[in-house]
C-alpha positions in Angstrom: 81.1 -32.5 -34.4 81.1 -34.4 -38.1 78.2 -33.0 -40.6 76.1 -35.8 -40.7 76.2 -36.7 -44.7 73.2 -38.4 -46.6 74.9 -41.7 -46.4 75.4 -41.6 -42.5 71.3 -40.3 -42.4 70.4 -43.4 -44.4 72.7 -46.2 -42.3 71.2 -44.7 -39.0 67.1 -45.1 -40.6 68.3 -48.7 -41.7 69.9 -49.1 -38.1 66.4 -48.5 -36.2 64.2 -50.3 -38.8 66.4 -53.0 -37.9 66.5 -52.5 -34.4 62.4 -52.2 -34.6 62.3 -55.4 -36.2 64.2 -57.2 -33.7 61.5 -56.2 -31.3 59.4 -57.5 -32.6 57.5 -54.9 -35.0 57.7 -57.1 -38.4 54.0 -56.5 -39.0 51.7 -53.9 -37.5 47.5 -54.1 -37.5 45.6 -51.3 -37.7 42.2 -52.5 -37.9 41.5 -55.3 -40.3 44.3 -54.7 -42.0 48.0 -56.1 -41.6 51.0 -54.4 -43.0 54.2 -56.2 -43.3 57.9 -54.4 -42.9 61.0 -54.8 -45.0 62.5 -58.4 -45.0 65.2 -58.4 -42.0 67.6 -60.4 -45.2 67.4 -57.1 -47.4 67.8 -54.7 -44.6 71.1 -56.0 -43.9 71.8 -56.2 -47.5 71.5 -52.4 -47.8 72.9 -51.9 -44.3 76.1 -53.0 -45.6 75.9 -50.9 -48.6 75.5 -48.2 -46.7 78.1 -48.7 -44.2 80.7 -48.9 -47.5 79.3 -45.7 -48.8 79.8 -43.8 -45.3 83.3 -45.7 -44.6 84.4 -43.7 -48.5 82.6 -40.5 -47.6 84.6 -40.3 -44.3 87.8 -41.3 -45.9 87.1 -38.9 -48.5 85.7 -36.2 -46.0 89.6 -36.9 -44.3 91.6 -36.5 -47.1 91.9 -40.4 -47.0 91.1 -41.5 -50.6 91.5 -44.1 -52.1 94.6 -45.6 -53.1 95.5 -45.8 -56.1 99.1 -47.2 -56.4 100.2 -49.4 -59.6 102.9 -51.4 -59.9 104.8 -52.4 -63.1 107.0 -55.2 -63.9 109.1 -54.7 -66.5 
C-alpha cells in the first residue's frame, strides 16, 4: 500500500467537502446563526491544483520525473 503523502491527504479533504456540498450541506444553522461553506467554484479550483501536485509526487515517488529533454537546431 502507497504512503499517503500530504498532497493525496489534502485532494481526498477537498474530495468530501465537495461531495458534502453536493448534498446539499452549503450552509449549516446552528441556532440563529447560519454559516456558509467554501464556494463549490474555488473548491474545484484547488481540487485541480491538488490533483497536479499528487500526479508529480507520484511520478516523482516512481522514479517518473519530469522530462526534461531539449532539442537544438543548429
Amino acid at each position: 500500500m502507497k504512503p499517503k503523502t500530504e498532497a493525496r491527504i489534502r485532494l481526498d479533504e477537498v474530495r468530501a467537502a465537495i461531495s458534502r456540498i453536493v448534498r446539499g450541506a452549503q450552509s449549516v444553522r446552528y441556532g440563529d446563526r447560519q454559516v456558509n461553506r467554501a464556494e463549490l467554484a474555488s473548491l474545484r479550483m484547488l481540487e485541480q491544483q491538488y490533483a497536479r501536485e499528487v500526479a508529480a509526487e507520484e511520478a516523482r515517488l516512481a522514479g517518473r520525473g519530469r522530462n526534461r529533454i531539449n532539442y537544438l537546431s543548429i
